[in-house]
PyMOL commands that place a pseudoatom at each C-alpha (Angstrom):
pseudoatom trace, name=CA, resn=UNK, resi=1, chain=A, elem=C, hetatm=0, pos=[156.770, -95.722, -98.672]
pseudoatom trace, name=CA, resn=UNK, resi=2, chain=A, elem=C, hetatm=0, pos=[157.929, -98.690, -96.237]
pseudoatom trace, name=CA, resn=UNK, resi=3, chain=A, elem=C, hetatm=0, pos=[157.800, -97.743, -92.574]
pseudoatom trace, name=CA, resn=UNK, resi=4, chain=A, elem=C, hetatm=0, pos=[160.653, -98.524, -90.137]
pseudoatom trace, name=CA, resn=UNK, resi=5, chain=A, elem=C, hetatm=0, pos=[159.571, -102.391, -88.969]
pseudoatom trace, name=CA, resn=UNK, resi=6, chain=A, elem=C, hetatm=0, pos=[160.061, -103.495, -85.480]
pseudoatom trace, name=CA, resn=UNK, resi=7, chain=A, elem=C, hetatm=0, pos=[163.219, -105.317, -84.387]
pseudoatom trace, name=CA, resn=UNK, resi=8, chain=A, elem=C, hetatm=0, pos=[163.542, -109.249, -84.471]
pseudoatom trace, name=CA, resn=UNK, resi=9, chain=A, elem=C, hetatm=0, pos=[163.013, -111.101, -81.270]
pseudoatom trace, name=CA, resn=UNK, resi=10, chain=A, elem=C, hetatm=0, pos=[164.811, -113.907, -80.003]
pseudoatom trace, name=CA, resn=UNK, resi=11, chain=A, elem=C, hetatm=0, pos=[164.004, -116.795, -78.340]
pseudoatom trace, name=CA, resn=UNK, resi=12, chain=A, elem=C, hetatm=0, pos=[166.523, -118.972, -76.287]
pseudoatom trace, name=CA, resn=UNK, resi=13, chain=A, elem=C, hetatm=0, pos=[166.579, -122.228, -77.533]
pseudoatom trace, name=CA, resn=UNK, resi=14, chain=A, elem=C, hetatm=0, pos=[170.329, -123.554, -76.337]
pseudoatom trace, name=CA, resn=UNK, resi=15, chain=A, elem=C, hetatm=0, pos=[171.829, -121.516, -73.948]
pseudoatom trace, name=CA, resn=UNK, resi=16, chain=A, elem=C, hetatm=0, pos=[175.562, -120.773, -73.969]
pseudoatom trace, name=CA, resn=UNK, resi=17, chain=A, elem=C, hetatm=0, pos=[176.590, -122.970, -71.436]
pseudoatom trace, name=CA, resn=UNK, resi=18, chain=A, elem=C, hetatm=0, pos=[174.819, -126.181, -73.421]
pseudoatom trace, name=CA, resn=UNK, resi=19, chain=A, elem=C, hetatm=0, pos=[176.427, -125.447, -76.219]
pseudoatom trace, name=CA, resn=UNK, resi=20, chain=A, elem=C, hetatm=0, pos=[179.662, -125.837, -74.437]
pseudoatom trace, name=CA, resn=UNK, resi=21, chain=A, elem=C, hetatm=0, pos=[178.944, -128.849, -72.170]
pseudoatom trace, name=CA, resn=UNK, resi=22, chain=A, elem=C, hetatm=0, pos=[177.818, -130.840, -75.286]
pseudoatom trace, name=CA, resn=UNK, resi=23, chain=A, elem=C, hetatm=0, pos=[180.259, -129.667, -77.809]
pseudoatom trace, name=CA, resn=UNK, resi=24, chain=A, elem=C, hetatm=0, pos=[183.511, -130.967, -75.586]
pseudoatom trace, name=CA, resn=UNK, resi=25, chain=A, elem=C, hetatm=0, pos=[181.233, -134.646, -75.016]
pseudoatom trace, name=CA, resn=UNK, resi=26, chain=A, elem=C, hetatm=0, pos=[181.219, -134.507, -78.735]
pseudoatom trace, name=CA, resn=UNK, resi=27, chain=A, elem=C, hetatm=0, pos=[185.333, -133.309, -78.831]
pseudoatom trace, name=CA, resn=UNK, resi=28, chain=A, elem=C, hetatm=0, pos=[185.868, -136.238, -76.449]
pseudoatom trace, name=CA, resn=UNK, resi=29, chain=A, elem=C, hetatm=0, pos=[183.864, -138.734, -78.266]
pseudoatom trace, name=CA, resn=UNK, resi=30, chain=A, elem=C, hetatm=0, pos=[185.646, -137.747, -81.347]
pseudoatom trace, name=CA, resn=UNK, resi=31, chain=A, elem=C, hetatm=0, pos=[189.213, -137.917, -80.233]
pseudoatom trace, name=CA, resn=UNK, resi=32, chain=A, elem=C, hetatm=0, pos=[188.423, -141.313, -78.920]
pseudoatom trace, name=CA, resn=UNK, resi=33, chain=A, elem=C, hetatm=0, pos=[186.824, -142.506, -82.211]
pseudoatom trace, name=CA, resn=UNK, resi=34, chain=A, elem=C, hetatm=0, pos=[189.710, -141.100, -84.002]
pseudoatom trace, name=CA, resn=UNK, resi=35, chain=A, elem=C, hetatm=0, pos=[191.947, -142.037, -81.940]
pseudoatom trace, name=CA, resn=UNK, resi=36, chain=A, elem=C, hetatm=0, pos=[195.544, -142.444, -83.667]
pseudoatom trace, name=CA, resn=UNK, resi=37, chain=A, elem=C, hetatm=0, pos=[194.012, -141.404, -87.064]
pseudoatom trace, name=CA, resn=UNK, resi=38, chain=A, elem=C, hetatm=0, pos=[194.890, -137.898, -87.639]
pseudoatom trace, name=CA, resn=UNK, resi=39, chain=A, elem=C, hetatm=0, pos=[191.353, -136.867, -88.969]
pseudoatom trace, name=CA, resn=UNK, resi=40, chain=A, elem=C, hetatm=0, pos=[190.902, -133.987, -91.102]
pseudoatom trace, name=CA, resn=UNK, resi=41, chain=A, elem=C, hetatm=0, pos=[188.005, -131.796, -90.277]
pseudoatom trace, name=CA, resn=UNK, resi=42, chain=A, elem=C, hetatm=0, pos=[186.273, -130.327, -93.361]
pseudoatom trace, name=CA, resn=UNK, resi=43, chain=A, elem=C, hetatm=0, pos=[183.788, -127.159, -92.036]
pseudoatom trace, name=CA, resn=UNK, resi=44, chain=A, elem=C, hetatm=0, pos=[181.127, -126.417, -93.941]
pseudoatom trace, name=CA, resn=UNK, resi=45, chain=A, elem=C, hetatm=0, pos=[181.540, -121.921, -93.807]
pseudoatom trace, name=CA, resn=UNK, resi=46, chain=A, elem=C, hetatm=0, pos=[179.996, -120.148, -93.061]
pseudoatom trace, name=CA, resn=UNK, resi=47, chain=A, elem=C, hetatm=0, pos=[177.767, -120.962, -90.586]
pseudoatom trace, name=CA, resn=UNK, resi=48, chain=A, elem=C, hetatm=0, pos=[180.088, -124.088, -89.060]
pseudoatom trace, name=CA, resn=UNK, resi=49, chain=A, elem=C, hetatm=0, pos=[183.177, -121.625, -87.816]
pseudoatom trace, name=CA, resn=UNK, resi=50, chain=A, elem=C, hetatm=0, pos=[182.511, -121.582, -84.245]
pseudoatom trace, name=CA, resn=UNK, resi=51, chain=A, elem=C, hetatm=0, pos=[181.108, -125.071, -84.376]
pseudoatom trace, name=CA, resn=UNK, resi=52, chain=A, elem=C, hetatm=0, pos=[184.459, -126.020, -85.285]
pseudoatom trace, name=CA, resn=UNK, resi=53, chain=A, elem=C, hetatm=0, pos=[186.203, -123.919, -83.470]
pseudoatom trace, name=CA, resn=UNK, resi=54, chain=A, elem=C, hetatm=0, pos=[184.909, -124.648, -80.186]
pseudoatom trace, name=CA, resn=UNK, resi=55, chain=A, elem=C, hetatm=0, pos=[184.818, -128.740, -81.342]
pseudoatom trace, name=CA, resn=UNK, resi=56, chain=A, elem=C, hetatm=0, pos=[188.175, -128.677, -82.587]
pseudoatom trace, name=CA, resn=UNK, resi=57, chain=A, elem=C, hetatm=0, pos=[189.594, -127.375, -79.098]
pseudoatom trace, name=CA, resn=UNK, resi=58, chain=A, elem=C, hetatm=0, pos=[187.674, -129.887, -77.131]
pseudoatom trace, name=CA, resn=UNK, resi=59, chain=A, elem=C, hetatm=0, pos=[189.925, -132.756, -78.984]
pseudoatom trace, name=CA, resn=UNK, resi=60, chain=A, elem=C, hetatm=0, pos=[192.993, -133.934, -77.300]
pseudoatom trace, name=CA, resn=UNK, resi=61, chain=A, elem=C, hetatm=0, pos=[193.793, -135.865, -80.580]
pseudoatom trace, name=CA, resn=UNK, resi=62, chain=A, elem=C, hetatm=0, pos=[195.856, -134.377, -83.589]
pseudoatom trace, name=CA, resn=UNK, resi=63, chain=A, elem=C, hetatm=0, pos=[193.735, -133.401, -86.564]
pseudoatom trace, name=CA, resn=UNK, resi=64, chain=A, elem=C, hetatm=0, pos=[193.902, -130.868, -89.036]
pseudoatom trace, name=CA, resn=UNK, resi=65, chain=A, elem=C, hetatm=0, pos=[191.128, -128.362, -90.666]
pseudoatom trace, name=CA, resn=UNK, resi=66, chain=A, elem=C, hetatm=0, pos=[190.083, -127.749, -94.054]
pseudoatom trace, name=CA, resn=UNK, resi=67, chain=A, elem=C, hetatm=0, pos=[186.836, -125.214, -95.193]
pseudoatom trace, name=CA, resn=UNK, resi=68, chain=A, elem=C, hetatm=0, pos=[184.252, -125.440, -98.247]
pseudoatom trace, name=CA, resn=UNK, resi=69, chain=A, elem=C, hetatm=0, pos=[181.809, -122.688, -98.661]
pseudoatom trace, name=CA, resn=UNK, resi=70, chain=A, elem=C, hetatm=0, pos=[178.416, -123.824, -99.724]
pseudoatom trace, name=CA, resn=UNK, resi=71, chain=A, elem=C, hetatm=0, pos=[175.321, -122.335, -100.731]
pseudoatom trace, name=CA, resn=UNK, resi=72, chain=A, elem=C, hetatm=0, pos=[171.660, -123.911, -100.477]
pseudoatom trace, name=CA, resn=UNK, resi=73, chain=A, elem=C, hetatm=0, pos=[169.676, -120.588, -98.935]
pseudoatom trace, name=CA, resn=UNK, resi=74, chain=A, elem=C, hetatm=0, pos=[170.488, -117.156, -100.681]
pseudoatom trace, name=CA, resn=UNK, resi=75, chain=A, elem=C, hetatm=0, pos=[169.699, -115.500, -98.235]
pseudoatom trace, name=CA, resn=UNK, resi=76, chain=A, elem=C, hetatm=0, pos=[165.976, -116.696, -97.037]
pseudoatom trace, name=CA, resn=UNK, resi=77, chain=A, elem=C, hetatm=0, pos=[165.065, -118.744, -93.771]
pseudoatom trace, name=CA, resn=UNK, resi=78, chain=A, elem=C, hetatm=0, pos=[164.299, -121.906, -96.227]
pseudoatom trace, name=CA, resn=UNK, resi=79, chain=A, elem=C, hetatm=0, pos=[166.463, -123.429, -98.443]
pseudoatom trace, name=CA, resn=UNK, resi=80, chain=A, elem=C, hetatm=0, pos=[166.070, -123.129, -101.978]
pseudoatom trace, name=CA, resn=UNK, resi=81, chain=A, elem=C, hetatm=0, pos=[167.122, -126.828, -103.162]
pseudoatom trace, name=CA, resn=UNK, resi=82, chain=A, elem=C, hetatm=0, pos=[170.037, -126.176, -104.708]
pseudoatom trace, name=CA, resn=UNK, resi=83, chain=A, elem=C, hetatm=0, pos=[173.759, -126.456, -103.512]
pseudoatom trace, name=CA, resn=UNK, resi=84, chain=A, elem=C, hetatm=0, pos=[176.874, -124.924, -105.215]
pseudoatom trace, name=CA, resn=UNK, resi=85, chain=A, elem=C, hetatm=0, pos=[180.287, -125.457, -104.204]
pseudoatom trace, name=CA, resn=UNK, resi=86, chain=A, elem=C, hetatm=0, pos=[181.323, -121.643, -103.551]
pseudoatom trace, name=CA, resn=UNK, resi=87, chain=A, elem=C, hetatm=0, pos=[184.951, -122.398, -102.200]
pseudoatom trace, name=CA, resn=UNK, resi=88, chain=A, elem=C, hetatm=0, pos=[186.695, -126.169, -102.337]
pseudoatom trace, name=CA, resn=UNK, resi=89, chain=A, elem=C, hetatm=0, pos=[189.049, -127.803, -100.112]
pseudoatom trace, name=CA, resn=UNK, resi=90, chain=A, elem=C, hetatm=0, pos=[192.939, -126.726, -99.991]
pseudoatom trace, name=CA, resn=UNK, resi=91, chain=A, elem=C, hetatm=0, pos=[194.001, -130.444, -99.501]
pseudoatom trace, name=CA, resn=UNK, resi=92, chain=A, elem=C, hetatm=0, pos=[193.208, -134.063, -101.221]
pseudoatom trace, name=CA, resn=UNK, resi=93, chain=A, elem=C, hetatm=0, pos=[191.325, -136.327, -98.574]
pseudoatom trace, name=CA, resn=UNK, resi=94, chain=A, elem=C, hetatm=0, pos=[192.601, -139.266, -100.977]
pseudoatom trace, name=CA, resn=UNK, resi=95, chain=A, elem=C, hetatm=0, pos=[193.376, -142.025, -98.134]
pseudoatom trace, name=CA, resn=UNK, resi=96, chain=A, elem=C, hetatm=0, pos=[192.555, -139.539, -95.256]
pseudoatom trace, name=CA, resn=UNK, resi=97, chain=A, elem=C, hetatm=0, pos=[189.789, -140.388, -92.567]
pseudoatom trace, name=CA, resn=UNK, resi=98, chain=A, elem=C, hetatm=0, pos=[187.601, -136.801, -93.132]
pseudoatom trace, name=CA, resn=UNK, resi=99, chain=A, elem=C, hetatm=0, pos=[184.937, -135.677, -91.046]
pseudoatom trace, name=CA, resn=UNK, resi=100, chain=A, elem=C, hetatm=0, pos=[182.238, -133.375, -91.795]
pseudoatom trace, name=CA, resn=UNK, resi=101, chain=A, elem=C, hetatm=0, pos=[181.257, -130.347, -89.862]
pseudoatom trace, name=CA, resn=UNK, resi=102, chain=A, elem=C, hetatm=0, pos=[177.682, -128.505, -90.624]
pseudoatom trace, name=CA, resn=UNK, resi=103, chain=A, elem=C, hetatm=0, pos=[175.975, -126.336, -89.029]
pseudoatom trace, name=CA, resn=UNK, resi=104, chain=A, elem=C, hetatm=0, pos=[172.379, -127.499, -88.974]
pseudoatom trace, name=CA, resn=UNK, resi=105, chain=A, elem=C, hetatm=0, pos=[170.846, -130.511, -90.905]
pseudoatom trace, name=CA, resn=UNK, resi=106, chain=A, elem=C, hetatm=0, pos=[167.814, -129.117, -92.532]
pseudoatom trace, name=CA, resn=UNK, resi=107, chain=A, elem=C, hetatm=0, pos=[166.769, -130.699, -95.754]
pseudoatom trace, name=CA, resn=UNK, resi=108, chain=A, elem=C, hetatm=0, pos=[169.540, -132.632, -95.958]
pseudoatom trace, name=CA, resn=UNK, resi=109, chain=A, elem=C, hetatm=0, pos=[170.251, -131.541, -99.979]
pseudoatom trace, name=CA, resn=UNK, resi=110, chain=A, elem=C, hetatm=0, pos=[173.297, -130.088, -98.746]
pseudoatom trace, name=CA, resn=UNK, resi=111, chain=A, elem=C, hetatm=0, pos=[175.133, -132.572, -96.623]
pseudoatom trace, name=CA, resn=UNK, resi=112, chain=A, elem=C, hetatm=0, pos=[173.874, -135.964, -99.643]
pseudoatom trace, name=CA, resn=UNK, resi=113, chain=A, elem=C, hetatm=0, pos=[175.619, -133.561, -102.436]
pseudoatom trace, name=CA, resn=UNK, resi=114, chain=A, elem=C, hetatm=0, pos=[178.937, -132.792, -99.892]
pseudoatom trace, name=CA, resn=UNK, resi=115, chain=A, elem=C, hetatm=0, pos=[179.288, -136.594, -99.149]
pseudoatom trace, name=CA, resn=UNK, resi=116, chain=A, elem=C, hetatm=0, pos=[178.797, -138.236, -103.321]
pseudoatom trace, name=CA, resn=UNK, resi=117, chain=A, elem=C, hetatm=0, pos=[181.000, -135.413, -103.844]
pseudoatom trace, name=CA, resn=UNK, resi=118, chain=A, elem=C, hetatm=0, pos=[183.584, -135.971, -101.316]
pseudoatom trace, name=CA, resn=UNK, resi=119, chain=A, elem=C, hetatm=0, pos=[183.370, -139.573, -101.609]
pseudoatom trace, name=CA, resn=UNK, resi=120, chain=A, elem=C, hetatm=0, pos=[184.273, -139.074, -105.438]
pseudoatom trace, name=CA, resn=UNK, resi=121, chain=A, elem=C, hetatm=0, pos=[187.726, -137.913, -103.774]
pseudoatom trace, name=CA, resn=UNK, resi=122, chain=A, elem=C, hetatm=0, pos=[188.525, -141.750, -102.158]
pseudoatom trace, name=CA, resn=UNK, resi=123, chain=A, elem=C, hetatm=0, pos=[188.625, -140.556, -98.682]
pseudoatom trace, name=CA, resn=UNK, resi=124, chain=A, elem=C, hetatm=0, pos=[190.018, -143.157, -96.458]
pseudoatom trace, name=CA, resn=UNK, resi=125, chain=A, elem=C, hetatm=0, pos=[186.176, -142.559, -94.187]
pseudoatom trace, name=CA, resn=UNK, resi=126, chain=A, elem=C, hetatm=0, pos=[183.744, -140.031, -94.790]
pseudoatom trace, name=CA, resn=UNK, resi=127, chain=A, elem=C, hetatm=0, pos=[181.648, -139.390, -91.578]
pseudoatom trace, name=CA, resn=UNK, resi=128, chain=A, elem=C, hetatm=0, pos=[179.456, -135.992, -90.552]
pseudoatom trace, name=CA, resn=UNK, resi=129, chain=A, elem=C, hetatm=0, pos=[178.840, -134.595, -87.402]
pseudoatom trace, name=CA, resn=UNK, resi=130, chain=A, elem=C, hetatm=0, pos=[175.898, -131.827, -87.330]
pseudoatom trace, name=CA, resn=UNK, resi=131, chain=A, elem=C, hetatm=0, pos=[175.800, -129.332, -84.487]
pseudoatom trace, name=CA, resn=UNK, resi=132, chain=A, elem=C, hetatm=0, pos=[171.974, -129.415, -84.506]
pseudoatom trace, name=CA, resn=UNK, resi=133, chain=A, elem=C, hetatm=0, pos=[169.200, -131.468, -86.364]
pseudoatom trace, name=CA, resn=UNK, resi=134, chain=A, elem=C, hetatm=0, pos=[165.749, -130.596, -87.233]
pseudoatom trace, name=CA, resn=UNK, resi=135, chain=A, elem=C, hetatm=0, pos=[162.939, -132.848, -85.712]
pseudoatom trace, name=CA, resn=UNK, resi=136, chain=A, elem=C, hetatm=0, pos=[161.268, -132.809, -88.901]
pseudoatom trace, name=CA, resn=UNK, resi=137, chain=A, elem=C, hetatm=0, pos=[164.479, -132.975, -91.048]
pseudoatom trace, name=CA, resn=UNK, resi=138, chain=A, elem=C, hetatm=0, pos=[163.974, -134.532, -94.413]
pseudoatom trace, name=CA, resn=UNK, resi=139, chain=A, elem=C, hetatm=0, pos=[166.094, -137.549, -94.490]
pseudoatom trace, name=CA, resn=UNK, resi=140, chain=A, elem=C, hetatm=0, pos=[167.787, -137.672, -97.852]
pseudoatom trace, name=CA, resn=UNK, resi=141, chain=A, elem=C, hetatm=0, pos=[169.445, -141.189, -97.076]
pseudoatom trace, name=CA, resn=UNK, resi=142, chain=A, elem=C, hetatm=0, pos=[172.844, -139.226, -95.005]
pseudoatom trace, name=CA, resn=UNK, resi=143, chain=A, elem=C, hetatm=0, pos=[173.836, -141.147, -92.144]
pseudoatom trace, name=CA, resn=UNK, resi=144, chain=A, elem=C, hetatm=0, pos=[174.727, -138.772, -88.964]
pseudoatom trace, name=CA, resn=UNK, resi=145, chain=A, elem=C, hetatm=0, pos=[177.401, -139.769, -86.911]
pseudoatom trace, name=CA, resn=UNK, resi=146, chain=A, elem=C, hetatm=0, pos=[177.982, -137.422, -84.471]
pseudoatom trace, name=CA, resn=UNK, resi=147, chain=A, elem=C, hetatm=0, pos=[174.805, -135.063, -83.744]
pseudoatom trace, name=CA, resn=UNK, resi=148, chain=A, elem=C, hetatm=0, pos=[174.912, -132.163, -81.086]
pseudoatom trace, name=CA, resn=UNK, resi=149, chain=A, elem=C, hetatm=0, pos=[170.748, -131.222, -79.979]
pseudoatom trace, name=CA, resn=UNK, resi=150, chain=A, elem=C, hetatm=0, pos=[167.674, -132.217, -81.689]
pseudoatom trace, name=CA, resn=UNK, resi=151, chain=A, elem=C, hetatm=0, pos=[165.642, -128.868, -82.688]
pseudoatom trace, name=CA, resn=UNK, resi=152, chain=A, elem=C, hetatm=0, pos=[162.091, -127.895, -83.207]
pseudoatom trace, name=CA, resn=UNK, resi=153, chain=A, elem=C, hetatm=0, pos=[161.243, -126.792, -86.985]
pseudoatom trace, name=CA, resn=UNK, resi=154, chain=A, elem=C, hetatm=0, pos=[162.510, -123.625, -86.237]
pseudoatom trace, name=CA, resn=UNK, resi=155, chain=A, elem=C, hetatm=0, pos=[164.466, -120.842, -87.874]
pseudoatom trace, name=CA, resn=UNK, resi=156, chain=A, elem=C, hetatm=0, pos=[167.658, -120.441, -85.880]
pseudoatom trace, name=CA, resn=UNK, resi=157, chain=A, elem=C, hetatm=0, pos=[170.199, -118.168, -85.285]
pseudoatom trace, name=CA, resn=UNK, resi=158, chain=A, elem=C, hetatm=0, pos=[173.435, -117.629, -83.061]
pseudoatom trace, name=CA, resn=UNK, resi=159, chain=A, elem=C, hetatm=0, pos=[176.871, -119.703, -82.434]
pseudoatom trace, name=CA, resn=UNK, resi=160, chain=A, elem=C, hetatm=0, pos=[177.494, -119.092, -86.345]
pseudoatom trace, name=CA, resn=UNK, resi=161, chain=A, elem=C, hetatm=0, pos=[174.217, -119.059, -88.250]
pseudoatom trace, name=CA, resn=UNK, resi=162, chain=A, elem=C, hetatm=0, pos=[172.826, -115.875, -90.061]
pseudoatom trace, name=CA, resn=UNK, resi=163, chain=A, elem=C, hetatm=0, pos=[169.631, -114.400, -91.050]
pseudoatom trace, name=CA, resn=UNK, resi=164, chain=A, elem=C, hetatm=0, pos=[170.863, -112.541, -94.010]
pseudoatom trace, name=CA, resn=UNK, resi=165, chain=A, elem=C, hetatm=0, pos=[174.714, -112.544, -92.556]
pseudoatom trace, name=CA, resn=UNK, resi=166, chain=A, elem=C, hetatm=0, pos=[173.436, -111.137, -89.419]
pseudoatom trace, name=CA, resn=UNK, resi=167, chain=A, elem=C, hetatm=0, pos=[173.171, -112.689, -86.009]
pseudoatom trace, name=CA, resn=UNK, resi=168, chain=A, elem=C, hetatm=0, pos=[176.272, -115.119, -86.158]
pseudoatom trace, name=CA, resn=UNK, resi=169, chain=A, elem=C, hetatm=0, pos=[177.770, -113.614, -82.966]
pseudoatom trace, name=CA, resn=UNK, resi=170, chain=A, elem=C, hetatm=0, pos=[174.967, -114.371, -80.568]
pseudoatom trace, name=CA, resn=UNK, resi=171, chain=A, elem=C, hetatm=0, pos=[176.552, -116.896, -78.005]
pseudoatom trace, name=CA, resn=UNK, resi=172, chain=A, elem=C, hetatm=0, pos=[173.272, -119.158, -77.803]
pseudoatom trace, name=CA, resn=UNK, resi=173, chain=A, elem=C, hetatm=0, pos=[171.284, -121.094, -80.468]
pseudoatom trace, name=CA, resn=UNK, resi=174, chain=A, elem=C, hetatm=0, pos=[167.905, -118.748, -80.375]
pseudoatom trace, name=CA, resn=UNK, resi=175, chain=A, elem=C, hetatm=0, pos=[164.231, -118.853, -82.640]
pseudoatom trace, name=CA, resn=UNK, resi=176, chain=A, elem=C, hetatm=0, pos=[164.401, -115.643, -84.312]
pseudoatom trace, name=CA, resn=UNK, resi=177, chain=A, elem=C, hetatm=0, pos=[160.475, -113.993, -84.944]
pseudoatom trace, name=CA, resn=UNK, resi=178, chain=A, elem=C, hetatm=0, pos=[160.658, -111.810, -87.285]
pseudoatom trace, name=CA, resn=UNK, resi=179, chain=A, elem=C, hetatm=0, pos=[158.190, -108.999, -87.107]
pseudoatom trace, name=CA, resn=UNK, resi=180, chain=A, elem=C, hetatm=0, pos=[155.610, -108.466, -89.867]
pseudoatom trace, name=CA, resn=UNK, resi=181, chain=A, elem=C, hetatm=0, pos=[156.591, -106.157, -92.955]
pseudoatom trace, name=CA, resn=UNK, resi=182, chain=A, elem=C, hetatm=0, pos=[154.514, -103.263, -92.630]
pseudoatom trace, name=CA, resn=UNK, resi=183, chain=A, elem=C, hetatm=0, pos=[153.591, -100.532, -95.839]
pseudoatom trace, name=CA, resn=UNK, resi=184, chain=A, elem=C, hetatm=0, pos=[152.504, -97.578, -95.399]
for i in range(1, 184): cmd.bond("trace and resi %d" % i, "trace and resi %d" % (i + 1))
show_as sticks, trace
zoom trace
């Protein structure tokens, strides 16, 4: 019989108000880079929503949206090496200037199989702009153009990531410590 574990804890990592400041220098950087271009932002679901969503209304420029759904973790705190496509893009980027939204750049496995396959579709640019990046990421030869906070080698959750499709709706970036399993 499994006893009743104790409750995560949480660790502030990026506070609320970070978050914000940084994501509209990153809207305004953006807008400016993009200026006249009409990009298309392609979010990587489901952890990039409120990335995007808070990104997209910190650019004064035009631009559209687009989603994939990915999946490299099933459901652990590592990933697992492997990407599949789980839901593709609603619109050709054939001569359109596309960037990139993720989450968090881990491994990297993820954001090298989105970009050779995207750039199979003859984009007019293909850039990607990561909300946070692992100190210790591996770097599988994916160039970051736009990159919100540098992180520890952490599992994090908040602003849109999950622990098992849990913990998306905290308003900060936070460490989550997950208690020991116990058996009784």
């Amino acid at each position: 019989m499994t006893a009743l574990n104790p409750s995560p804890t949480f660790r502030t990592l990026i506070s609320a108000e970070d978050l914000r400041a940084r994501i509209q220098e990153l809207g305004a950087r953006i807008a400016e880079d993009y200026r006249g271009k009409r990009p298309l932002l392609v979010s990587i679901l489901k952890g990039g929503f409120v990335f995007l969503a808070d990104l997209t209304r910190s650019m004064y420029e035009d631009h559209e949206v687009d989603f994939m759904a990915v999946s490299s973790y099933a459901g652990g705190t590592r990933s697992s090496g492997s990407v599949r496509i789980l839901g593709d893009l609603s619109q050709s980027i054939k001569g359109r200037h596309v960037l990139l939204i993720e989450d968090i750049y881990d491994t990297g496995l993820t954001l090298l199989y989105l970009k050779n396959h995207l750039e199979l579709r003859e984009p007019a640019s293909l850039k990607i702009c990561t909300l946070l990046r692992k100190e210790r990421a591996f770097h599988a030869g994916v160039t970051l153009d736009y990159v919100g906070f540098e992180i520890p080698d952490e599992f994090v959750v908040g602003y849109g990531l999950d622990y098992e499709e849990i913990y998306r709706n905290l308003p900060e970036i936070a460490i989550l410590q997950l208690p020991p399993k116990t058996e009784e």
